[in-house]
PDB file of N, CA, C, O and CB in Angstrom:
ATOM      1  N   UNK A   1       0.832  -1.204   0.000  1.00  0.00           N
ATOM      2  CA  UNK A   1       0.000   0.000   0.000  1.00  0.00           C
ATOM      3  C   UNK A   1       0.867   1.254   0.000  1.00  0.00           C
ATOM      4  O   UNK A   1       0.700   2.229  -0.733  1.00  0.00           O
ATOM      5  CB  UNK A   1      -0.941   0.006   1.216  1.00  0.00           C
ATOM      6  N   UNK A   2       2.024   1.062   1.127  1.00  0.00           N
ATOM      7  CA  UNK A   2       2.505   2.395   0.799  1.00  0.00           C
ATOM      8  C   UNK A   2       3.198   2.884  -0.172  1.00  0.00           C
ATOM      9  O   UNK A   2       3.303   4.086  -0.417  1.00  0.00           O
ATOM     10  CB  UNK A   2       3.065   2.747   1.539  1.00  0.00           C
ATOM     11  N   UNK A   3       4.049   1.386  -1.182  1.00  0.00           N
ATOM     12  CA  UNK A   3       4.933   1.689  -2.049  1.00  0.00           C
ATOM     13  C   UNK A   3       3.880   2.104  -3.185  1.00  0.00           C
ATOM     14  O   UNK A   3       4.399   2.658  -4.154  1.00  0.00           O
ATOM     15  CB  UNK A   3       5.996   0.519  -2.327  1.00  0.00           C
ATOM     16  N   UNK A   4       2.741   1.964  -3.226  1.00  0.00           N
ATOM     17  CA  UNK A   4       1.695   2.656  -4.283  1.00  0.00           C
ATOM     18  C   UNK A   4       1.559   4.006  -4.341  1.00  0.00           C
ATOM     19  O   UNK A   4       1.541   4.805  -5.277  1.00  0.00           O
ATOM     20  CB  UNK A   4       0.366   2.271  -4.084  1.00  0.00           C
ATOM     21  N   UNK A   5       1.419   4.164  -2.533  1.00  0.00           N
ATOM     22  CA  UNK A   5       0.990   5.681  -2.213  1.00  0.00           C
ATOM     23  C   UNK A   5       2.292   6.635  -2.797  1.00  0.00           C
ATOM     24  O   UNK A   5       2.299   7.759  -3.298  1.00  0.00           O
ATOM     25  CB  UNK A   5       0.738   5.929  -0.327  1.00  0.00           C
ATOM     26  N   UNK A   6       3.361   5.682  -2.504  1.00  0.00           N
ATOM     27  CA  UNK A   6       4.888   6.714  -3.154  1.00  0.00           C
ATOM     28  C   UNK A   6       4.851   7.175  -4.603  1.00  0.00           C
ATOM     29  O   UNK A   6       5.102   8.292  -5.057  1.00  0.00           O
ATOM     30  CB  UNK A   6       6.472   5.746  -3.173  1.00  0.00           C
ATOM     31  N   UNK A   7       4.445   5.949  -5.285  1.00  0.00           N
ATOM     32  CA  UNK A   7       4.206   5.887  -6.812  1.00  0.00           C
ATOM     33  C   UNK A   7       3.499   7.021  -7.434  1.00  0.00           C
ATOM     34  O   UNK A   7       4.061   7.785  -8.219  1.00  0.00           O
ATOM     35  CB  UNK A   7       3.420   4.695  -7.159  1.00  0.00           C
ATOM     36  N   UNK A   8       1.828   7.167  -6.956  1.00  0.00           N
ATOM     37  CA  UNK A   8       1.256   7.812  -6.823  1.00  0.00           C
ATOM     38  C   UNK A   8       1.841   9.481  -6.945  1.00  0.00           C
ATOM     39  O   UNK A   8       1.869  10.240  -7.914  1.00  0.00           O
ATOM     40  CB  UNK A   8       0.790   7.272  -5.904  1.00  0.00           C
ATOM     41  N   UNK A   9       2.286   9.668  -5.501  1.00  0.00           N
ATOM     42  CA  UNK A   9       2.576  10.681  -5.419  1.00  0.00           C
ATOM     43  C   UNK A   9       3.805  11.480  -6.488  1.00  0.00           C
ATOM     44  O   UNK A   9       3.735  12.563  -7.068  1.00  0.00           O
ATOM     45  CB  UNK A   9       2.746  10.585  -4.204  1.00  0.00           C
ATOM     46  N   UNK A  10       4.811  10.546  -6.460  1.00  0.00           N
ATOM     47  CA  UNK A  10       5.861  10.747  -7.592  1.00  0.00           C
ATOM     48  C   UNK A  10       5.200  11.285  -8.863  1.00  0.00           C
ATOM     49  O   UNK A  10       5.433  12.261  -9.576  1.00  0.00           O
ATOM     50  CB  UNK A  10       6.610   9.356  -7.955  1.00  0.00           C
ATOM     51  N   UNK A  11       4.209  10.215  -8.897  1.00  0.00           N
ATOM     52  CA  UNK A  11       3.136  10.912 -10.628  1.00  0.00           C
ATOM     53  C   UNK A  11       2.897  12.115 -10.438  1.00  0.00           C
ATOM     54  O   UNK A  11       3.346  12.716 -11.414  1.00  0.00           O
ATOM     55  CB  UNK A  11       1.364  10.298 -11.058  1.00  0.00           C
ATOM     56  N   UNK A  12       2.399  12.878  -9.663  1.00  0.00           N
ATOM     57  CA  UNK A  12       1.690  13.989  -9.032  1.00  0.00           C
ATOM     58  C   UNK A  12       2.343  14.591  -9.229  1.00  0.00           C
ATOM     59  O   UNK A  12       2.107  15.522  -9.999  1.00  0.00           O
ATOM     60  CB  UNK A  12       1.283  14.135  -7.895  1.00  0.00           C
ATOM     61  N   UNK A  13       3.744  14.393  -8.562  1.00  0.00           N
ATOM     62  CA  UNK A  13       4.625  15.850  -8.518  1.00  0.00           C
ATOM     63  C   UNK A  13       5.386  15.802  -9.977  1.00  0.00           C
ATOM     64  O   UNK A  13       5.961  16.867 -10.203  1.00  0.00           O
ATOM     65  CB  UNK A  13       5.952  15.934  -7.035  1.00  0.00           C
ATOM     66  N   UNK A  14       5.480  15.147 -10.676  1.00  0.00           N
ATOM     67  CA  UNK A  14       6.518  14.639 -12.036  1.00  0.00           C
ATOM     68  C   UNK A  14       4.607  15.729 -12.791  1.00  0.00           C
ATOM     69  O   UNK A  14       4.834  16.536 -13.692  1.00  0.00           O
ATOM     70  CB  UNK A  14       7.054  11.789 -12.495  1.00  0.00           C
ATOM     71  N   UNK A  15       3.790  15.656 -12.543  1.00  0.00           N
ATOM     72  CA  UNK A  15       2.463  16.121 -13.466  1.00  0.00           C
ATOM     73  C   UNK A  15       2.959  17.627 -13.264  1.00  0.00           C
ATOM     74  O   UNK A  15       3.234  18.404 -14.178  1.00  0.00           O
ATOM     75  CB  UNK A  15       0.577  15.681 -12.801  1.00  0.00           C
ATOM     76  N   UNK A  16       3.018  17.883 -11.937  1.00  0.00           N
ATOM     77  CA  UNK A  16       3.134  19.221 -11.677  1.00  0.00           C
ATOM     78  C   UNK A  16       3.667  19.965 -12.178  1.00  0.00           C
ATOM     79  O   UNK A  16       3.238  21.018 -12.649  1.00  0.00           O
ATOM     80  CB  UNK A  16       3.415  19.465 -10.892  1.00  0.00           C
ATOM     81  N   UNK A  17       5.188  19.366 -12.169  1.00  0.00           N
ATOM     82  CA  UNK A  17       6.536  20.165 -12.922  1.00  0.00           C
ATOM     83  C   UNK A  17       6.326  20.116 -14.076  1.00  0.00           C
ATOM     84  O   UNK A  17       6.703  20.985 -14.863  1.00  0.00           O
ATOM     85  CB  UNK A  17       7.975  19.647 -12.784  1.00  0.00           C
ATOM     86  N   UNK A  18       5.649  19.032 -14.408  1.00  0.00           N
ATOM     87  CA  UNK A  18       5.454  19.496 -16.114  1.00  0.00           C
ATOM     88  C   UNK A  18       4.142  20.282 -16.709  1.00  0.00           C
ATOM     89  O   UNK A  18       3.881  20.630 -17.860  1.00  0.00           O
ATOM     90  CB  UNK A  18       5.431  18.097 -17.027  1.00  0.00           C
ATOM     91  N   UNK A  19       3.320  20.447 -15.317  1.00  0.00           N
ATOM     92  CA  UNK A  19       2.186  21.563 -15.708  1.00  0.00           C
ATOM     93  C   UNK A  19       2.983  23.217 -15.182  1.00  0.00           C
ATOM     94  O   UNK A  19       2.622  24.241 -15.761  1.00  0.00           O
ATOM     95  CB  UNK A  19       0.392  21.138 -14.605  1.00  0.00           C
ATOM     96  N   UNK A  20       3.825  23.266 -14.300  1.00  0.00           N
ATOM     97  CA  UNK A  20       4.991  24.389 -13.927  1.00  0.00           C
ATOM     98  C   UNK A  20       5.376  24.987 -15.201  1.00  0.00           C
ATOM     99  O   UNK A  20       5.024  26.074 -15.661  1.00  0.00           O
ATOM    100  CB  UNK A  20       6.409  23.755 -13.182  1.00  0.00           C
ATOM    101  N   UNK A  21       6.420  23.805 -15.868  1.00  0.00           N
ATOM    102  CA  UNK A  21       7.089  24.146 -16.979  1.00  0.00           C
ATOM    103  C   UNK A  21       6.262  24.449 -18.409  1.00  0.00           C
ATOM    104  O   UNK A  21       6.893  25.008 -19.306  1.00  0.00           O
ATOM    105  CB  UNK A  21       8.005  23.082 -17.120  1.00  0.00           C
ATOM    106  N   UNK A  22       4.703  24.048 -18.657  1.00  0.00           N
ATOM    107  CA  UNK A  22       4.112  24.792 -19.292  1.00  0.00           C
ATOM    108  C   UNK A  22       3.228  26.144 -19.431  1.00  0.00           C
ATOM    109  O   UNK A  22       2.659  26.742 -20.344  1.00  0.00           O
ATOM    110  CB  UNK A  22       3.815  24.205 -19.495  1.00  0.00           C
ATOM    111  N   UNK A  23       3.431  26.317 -17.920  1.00  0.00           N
ATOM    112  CA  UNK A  23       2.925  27.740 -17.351  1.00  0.00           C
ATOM    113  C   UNK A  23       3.703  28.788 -17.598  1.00  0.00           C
ATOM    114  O   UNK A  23       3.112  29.834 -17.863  1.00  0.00           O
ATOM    115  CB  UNK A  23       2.769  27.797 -15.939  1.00  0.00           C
ATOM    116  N   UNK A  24       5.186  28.803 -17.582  1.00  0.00           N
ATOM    117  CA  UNK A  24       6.109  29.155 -17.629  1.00  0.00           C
ATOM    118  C   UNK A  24       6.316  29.411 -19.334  1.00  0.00           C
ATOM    119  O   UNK A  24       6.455  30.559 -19.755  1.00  0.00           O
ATOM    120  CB  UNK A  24       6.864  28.304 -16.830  1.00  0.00           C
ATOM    121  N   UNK A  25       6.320  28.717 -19.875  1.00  0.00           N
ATOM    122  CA  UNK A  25       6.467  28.910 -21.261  1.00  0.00           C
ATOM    123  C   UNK A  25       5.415  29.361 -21.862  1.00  0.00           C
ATOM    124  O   UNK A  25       5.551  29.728 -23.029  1.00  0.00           O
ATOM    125  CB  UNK A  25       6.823  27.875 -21.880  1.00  0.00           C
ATOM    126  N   UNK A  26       4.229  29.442 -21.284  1.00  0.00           N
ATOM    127  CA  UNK A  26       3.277  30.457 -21.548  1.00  0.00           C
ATOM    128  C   UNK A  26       3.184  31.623 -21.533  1.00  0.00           C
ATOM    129  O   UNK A  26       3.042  32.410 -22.469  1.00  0.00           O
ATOM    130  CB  UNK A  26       2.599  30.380 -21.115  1.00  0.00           C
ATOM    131  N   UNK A  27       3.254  31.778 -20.535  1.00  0.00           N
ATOM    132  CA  UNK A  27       4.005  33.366 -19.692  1.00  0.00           C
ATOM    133  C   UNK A  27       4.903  34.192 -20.352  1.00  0.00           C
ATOM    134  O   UNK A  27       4.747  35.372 -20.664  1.00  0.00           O
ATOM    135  CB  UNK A  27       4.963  33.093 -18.386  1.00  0.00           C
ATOM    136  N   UNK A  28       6.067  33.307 -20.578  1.00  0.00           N
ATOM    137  CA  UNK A  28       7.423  33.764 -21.862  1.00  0.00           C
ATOM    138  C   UNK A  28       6.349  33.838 -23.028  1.00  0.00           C
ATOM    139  O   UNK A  28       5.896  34.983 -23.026  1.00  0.00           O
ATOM    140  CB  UNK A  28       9.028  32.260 -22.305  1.00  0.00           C
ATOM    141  N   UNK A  29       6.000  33.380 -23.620  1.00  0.00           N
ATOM    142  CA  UNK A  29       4.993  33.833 -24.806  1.00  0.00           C
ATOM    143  C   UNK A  29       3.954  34.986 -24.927  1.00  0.00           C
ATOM    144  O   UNK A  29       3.749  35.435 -26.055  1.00  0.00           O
ATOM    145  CB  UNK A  29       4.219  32.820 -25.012  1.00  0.00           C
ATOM    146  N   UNK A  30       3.244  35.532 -23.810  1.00  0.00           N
ATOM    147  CA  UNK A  30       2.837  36.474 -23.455  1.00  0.00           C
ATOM    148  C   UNK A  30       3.557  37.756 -23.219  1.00  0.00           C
ATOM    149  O   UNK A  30       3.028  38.841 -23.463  1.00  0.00           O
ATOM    150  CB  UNK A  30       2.353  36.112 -22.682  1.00  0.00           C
ATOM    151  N   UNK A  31       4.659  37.644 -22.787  1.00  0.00           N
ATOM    152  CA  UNK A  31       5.476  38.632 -22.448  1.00  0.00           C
ATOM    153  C   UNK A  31       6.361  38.618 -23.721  1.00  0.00           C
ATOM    154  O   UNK A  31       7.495  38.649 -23.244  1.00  0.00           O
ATOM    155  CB  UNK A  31       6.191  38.420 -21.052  1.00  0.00           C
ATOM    156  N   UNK A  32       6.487  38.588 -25.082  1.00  0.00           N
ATOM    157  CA  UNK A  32       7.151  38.249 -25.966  1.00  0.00           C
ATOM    158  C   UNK A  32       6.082  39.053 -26.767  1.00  0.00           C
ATOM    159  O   UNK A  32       6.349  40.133 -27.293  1.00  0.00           O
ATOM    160  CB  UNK A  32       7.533  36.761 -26.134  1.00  0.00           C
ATOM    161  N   UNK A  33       4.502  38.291 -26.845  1.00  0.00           N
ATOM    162  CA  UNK A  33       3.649  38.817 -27.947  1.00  0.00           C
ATOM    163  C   UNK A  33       3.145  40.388 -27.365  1.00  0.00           C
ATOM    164  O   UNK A  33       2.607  41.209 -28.109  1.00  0.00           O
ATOM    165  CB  UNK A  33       2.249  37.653 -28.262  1.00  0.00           C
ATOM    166  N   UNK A  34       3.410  40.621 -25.987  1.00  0.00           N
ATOM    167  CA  UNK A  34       3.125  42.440 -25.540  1.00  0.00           C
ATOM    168  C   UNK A  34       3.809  42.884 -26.087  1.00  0.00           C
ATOM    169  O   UNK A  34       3.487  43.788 -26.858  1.00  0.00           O
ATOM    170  CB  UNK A  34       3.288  43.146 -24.192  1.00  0.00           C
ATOM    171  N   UNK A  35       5.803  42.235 -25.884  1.00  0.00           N
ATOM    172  CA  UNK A  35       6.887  43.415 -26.912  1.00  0.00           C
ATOM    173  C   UNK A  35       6.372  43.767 -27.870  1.00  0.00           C
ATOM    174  O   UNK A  35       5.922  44.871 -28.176  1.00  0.00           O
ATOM    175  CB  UNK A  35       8.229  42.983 -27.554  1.00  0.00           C
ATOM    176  N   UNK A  36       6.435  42.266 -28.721  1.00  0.00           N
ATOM    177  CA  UNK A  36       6.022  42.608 -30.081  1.00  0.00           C
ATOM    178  C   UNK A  36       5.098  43.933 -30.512  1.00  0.00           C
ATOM    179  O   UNK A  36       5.473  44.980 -31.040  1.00  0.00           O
ATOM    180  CB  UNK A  36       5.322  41.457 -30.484  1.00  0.00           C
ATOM    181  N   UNK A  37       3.186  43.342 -29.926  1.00  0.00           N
ATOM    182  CA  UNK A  37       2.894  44.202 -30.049  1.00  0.00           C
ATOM    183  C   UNK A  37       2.930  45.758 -29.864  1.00  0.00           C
ATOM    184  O   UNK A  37       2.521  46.570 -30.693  1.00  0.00           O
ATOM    185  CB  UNK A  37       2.504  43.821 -29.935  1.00  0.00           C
ATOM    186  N   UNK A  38       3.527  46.065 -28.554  1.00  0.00           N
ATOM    187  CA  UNK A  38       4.085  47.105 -28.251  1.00  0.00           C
ATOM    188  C   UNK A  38       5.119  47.476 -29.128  1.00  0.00           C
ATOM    189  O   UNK A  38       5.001  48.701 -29.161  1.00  0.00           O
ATOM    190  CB  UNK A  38       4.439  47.027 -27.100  1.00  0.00           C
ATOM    191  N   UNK A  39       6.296  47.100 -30.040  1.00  0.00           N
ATOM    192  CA  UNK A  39       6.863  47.462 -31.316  1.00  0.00           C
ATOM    193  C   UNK A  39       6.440  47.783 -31.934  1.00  0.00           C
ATOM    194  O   UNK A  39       6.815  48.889 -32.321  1.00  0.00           O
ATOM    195  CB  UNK A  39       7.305  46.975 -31.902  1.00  0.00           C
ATOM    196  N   UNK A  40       5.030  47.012 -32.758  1.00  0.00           N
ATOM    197  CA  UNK A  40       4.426  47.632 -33.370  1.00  0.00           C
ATOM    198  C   UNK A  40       3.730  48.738 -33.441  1.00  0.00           C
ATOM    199  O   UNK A  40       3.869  49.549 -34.356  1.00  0.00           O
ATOM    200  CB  UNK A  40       4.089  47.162 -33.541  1.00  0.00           C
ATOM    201  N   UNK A  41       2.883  48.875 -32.439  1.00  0.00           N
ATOM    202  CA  UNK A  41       2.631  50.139 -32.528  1.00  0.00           C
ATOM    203  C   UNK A  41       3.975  51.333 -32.847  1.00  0.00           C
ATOM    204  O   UNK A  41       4.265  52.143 -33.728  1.00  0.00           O
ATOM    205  CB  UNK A  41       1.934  50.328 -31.240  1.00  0.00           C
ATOM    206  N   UNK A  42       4.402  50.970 -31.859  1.00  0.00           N
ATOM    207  CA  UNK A  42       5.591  52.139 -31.362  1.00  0.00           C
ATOM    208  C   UNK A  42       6.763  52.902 -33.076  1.00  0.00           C
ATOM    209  O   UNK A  42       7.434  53.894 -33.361  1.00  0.00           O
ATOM    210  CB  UNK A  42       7.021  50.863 -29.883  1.00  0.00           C
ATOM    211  N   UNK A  43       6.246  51.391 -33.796  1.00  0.00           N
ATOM    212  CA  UNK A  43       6.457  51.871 -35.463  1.00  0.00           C
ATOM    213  C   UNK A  43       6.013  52.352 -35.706  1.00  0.00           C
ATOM    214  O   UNK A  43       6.570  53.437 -35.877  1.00  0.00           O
ATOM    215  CB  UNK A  43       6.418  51.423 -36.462  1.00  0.00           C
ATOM    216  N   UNK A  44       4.408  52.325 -36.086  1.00  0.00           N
ATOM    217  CA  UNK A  44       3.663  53.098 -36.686  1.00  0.00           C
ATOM    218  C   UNK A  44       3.525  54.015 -35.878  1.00  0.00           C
ATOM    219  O   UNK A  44       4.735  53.796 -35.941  1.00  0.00           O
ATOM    220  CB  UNK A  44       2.630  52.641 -37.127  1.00  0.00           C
ATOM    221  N   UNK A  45       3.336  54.765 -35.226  1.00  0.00           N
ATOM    222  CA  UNK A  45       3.203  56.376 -34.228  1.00  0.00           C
ATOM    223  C   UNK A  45       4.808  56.481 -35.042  1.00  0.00           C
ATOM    224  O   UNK A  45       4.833  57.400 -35.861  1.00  0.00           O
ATOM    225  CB  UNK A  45       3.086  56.363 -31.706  1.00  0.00           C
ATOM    226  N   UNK A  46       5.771  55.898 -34.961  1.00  0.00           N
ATOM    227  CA  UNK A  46       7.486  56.709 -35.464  1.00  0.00           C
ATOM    228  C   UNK A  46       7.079  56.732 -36.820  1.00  0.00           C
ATOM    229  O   UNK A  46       7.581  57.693 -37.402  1.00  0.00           O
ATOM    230  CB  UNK A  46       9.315  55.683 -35.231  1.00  0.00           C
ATOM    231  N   UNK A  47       6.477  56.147 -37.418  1.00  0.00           N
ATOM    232  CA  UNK A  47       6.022  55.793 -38.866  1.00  0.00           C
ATOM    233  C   UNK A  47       5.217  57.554 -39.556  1.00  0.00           C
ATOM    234  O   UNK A  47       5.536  58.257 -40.515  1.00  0.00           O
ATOM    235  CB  UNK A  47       4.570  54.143 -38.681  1.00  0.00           C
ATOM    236  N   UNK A  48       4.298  57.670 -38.677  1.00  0.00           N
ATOM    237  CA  UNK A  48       3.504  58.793 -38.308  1.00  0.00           C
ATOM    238  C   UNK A  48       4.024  60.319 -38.118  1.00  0.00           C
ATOM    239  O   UNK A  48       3.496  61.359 -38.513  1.00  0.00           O
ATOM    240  CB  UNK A  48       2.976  58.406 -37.153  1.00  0.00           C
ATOM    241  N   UNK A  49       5.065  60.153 -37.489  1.00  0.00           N
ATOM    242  CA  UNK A  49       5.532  61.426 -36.626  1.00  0.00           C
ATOM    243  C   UNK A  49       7.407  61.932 -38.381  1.00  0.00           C
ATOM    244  O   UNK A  49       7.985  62.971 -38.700  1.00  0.00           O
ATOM    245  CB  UNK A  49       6.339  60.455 -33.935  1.00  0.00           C
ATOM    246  N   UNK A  50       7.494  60.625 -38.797  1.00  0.00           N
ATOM    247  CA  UNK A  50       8.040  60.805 -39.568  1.00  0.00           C
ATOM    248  C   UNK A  50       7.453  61.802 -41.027  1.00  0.00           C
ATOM    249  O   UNK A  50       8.204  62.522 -41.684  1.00  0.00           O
ATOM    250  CB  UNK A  50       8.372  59.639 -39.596  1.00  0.00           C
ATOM    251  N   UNK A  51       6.254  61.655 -41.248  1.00  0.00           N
ATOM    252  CA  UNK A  51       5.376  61.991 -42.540  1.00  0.00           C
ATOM    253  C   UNK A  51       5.557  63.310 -42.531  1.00  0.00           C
ATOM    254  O   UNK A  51       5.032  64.011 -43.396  1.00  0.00           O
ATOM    255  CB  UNK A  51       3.785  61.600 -42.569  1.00  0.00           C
TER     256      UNK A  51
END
């Protein structure tokens, strides 16, 4: 019983880190597509102010 309960738990935390590590790389993707968008704009207004 208990060497199950270990098993178990090992799954759990091995799920975790790999639900961690896709949170994380989400996050980096979000904070990547604000630059971006924030570039963009920040072109067009320089794009603008150039004319």
């Amino acid at each position: 019983m208990k060497a199950s309960l270990e098993k178990s738990s090992d799954r759990l935390l091995d799920n975790t880190k790999i639900k961690g590590f896709w949170e994380r790389i989400h996050i980096v993707k979000n904070i990547f597509y604000i630059i971006h968008a924030d570039f963009k704009s920040f072109s067009y207004l320089y794009s603008l102010l150039e004319k």
